[in-house]
N, C-alpha and C positions, 0 to 999 in steps of 0.2 A: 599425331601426324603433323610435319611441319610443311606447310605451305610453300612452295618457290612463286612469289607475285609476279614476278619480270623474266622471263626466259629467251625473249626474243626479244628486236626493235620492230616485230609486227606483232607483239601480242601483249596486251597491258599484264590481264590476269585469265591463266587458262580457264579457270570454273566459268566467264563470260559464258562460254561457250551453252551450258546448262541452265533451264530455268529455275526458279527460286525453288521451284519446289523439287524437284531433279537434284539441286545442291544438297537441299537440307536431309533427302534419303540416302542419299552416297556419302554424306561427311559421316554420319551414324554408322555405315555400313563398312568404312573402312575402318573406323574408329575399333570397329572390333575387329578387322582381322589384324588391325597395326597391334593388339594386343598379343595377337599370336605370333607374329613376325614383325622381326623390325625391316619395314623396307627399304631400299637402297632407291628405289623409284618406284613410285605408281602412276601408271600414263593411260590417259586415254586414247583408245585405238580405234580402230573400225571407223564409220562413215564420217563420225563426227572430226577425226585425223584428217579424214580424207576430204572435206571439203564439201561432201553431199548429205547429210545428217536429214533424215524428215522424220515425222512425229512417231513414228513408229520403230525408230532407228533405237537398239538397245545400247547402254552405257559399259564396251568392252573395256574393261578394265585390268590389262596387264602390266605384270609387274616383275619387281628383283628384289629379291629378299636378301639379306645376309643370314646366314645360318652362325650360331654363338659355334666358333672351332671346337669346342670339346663334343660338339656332338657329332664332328666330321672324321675325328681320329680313333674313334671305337670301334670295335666288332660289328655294332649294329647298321645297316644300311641306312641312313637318312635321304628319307623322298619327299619330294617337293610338296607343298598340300594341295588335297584335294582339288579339282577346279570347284568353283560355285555358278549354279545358273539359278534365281531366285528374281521373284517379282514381289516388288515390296509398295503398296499404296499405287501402282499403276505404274512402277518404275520397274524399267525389267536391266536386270543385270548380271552383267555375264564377267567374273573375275576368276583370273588364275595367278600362279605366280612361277620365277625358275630361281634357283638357288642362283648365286653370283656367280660362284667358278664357269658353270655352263655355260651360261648365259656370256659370260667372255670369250671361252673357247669356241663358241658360234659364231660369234661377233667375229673372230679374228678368218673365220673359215668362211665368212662371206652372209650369213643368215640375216636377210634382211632384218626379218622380226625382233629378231634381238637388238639389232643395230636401232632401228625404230625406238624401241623403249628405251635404251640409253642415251640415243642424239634425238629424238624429236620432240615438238614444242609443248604439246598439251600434256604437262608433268602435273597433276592433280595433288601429290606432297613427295617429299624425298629427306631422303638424309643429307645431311653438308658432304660427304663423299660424293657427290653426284657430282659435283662440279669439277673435282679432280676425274673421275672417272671418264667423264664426257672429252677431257681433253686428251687423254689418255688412249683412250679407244678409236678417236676422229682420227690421229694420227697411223691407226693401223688399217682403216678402211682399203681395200684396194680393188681391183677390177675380179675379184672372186664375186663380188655381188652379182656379176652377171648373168651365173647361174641361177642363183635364187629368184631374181626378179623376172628373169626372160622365161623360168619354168613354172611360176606362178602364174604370171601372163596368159602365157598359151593356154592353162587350165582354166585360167578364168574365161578367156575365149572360146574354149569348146562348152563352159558351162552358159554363152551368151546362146552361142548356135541350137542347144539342145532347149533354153529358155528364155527366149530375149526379152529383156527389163535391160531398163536403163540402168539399176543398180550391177548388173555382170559387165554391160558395157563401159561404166565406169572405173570397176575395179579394175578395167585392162589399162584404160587412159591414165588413173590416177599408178598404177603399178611402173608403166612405161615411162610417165614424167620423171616417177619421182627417182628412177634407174637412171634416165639421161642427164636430170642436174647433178646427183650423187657421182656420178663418173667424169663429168666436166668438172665440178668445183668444188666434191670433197664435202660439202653441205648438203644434209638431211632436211628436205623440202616433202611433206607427203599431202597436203592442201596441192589438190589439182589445180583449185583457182586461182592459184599462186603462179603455176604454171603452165596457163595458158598457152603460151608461146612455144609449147613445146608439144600441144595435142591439137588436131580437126578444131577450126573456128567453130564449128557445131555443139562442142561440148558443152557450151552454156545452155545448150536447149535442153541436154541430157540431165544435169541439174537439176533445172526447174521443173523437171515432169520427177525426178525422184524429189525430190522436197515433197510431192504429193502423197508418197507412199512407197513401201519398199520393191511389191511384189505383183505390178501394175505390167501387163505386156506388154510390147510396144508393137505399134497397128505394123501388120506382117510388111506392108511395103517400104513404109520408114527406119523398119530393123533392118531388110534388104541391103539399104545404102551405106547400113556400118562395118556387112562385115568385112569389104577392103580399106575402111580405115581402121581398123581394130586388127587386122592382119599387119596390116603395116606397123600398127603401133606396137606389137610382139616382134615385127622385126630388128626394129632401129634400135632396140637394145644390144640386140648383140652386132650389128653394126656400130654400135660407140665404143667399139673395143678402140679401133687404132688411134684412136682422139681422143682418148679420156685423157684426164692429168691424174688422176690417183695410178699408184702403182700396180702393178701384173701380179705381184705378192705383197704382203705385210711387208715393211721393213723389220729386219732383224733387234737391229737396238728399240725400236717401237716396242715391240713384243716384249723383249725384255725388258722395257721400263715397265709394263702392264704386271708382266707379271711378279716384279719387285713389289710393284704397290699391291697385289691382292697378299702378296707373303705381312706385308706392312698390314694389312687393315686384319687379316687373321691373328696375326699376334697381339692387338688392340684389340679384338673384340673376343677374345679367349673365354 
């Protein structure tokens, strides 16, 4: 597994994120599935992306594999591996992976999540592909995300209403930020704390009571006052429609350069 040290100018080394002993059971644990798949990226997702990580927050671990072409042009159907959900020495971890080709044709149809594992910061190891790939794929981002992020939202919203935690209220905050700066400037931001300026001045309290725990209610009269901010923050997404700067659809030649390079990286890794 190779390492990427420097991914951002806000992030020295993604693993920061994990403690020593957190590190030392995930570098083992990828180590064997990088034996099984070569990955094109492996990113850390879930709360510790998002900017609300607490001790009980598990290590989501999705990824993009290349599959070797000879096993793509046979008869035989080739499927993605199994997910893994395993608890190792008190580390719980939760990994899957999606072949490359999908994983681009989501990307280009608006699929947040995919777009996440290809443009966001906390990249855990990657191939040198990754860095063409990132630039490749930013340039096809367009206001198709809006579905993705505005109907994740809402779901995470009626799952606040049916169980309020701070952790569902989050998910909408950190969903709706990271939908509003991806539409204004085309950059993959998914740390809420980052973007503050774009959620309820309150979120910071929402934080510190999840740093305590994942699955904590929040006292019925102080859930009360979120849910017209949490409603609003499902709206303003699709309100950035007419003021984003990313485009209404992919560009044409974007696509086509993407997918020049995935015919390029097929016949290299034959």
């Amino acid at each position: 597994m190779t390492d990427i040290v420097v991914i951002s100018p806000h992030m020295t080394d993604p693993w920061d994120v994990l403690g020593p002993h957190q590190q030392q059971i995930t570098r083992a644990f990828l180590a064997e599935r990088e034996r099984e798949h070569r990955h094109l990226v492996i990113y850390l997702s879930g709360a510790h992306a998002y900017g609300f990580p607490s001790p009980d927050s598990d290590l989501d671990l999705k990824c993009v594999h290349i599959a070797p072409t000879r096993t793509l042009v046979g008869l035989e159907a080739t499927a993605d591996p199994d997910d893994v959900m395993v608890t190792i020495e008190g580390v719980e971890l939760d990994y899957g992976s999606n072949e490359l080709a999908p994983v681009l044709r989501g990307a280009i149809r608006g699929n947040g999540n995919f777009l996440e594992r290809l443009l966001g910061e906390l990249v855990l190891g990657s191939d040198p592909l990754l860095v063409q790939a990132r630039e490749l794929v930013k340039a096809t981002v367009s206001r198709r995300v809006i579905k993705h992020y505005a109907g994740f939202a809402a779901h995470q919203f009626r799952m606040f209403r049916d169980k309020p935690t701070a952790k569902h209220a989050l998910y909408v905050l950190r969903l709706s930020a990271t939908a509003q700066h991806l539409l204004a400037t085309g950059e993959m931001v998914t740390d809420v704390t980052r973007l503050l300026d774009l959620v309820p001045a309150e979120t910071s309290e929402l934080v510190a009571i999840k740093a305590s725990g994942e699955r904590e209610l929040l006292e019925p009269d102080y859930a009360a006052t979120w849910n017209p901010r949490l409603a609003a923050a499902v709206e303003v997404i699709d309100k950035a429609w007419p003021t984003a700067t990313v485009p209404i659809d992919p560009p044409a030649p974007a696509i086509a350069a993407l997918d020049a390079w995935l015919r390029d990286v097929r016949r290299d890794r034959w």
